[in-house]
Residue, then its C-alpha position, 0 to 999 in steps of 0.5 A: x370847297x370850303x377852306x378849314x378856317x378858325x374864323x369861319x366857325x366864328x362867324x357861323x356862332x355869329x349868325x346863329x345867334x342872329x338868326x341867320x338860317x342854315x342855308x344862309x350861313x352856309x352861302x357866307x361861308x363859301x362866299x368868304x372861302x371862294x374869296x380866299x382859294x382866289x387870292x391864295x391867302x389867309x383871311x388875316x392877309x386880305x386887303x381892299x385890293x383882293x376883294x376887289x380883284x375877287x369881284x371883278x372875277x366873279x363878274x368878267x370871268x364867272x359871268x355872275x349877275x349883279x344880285x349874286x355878286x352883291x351877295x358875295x361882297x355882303x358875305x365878305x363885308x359882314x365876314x371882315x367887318x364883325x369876325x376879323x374886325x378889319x374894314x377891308x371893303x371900304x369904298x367898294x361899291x356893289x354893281x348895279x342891279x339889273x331892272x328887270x320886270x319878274x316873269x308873269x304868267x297869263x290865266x290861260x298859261x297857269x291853267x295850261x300848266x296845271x292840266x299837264x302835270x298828272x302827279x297829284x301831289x306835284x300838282x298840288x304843289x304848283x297849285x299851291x304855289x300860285x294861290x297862296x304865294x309861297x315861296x318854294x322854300x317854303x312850300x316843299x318844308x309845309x307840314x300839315x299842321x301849319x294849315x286851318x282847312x276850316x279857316x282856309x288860311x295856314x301859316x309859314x314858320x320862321x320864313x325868310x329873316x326867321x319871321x312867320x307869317x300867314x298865307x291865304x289857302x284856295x277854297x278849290x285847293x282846300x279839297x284836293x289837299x284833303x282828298x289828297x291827304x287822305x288817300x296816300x300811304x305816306x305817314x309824314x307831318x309834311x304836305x310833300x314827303x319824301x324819304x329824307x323829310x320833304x322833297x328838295x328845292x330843286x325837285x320843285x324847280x324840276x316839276x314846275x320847269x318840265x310843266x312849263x315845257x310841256x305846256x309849251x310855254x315859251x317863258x322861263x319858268x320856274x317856282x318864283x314865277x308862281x309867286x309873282x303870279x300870285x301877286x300880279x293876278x291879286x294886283x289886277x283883281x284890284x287887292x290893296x298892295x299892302x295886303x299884298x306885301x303882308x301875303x308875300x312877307x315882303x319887309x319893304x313896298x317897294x319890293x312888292x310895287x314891282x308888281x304894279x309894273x307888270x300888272x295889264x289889268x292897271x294899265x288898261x284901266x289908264x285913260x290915255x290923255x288924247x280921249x281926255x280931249 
């Protein structure tokens, strides 16, 4: 539910201008509108007191995890900071976030994922997915065009923070892209069609999690786990981590460094100090 607010049309002009994306704008308008049906208030009469209040609900009784609160008290912050020109979340610290290693597959796991799915074009968009490191956003929007089949590369449009980027492209996957294209009947600018553009999100989340239970992978595995397997298998057949970052169009090392903890191929390659002796 999202409350009819004069403001919130405001801050949707706001972020358009900094290019914000559709889906963006929509996840800080119903943060700042789940905010307000909490405290039963207009957004002129909210103090520190209700966002904190706020938060400590959605964490207690909503069960949220931390990088999902954070994004809530972002949302609230940007809304009251740049709209309503009220400092409301001064002193408000986000939680913690837990330090989880990302989900990897093994070869042997991606290949048993990849033999039981027998649709052709959900199969090659979990291919896709794992060898060039796409996010599912991404993938489902792909059109045709942002693919060089000669050069083996392609290029994402206006992906996450509006910046385009280019992606690698699998000499394997090249084949059955073009085998593909031009057996189906569908006339669509899209790799993915549906009937309403392209397939959604969450039917790409549907494939690749009903592969991975029927390849009987014990793991929880959904699309992101594709593209932190890309990038763990390029770690251990030795790439440099900064092509890494700039195939995942990750803004910060940081972010793509999380890898290198999951990566078995460099710890093996660690001598132990004993054998040193």
């Amino acid at each position: 539910m999202v409350i009819n607010n004069p403001y919130f049309k405001e801050l949707e002009t706001e972020l358009k201008i900094r290019g914000y994306s559709p889906k963006t704008i929509k996840a800080y308008i119903d943060c700042n509108s789940k905010l307000l049906i909490y405290s039963n208030k207009e957004s002129t009469d909210i103090t520190s007191s209700d966002v904190k209040a706020f938060l400590a609900h959605l964490i207690s009784d909503k069960k949220l995890k931390p990088r999902s609160v954070s994004l809530f008290l972002s949302s609230i912050k940007y809304f009251y900071q740049e709209i309503m020109h009220r400092d409301v979340c001064r002193g408000i610290k986000p939680p913690k976030l837990d330090k989880k290693l990302p989900t990897v597959l093994t070869k042997e796991e991606v290949k048993s994922l990849f033999s039981v799915i027998k649709n052709k074009k959900h199969r090659i968009l979990a291919r896709l997915l794992y060898s060039s490191g796409l996010r599912v956003s991404e993938a489902v929007s792909l059109r045709i065009n942002d693919m060089d089949l000669q050069e083996n590369t392609g290029i994402v449009k206006s992906g996450k923070g509006g910046k385009d980027r280019n992606f690698i492209l699998s000499l394997t996957l090249n084949f059955e892209i073009q085998a593909y294209s031009s057996s189906r009947k569908e006339h669509s600018e899209y790799l993915f069609p549906a009937a309403k553009g392209h397939i959604s999100e969450r039917q790409a989340q549907k494939v690749i999690s009903t592969a991975a239970r029927l390849a009987g992978i014990k793991k929880r595995v959904h699309c992101h786990v594709l593209r932190s397997t890309f990038a763990t298998h390029l770690l251990d057949a030795g790439t440099d981590i900064r092509v890494i970052q700039e195939l995942l169009g990750h803004a910060n090392l940081s972010t793509t460094e999380r890898y290198t903890k999951v990566s078995t191929e460099l710890i093996k390659k660690v001598r132990s100090p004993l054998d040193r002796l």
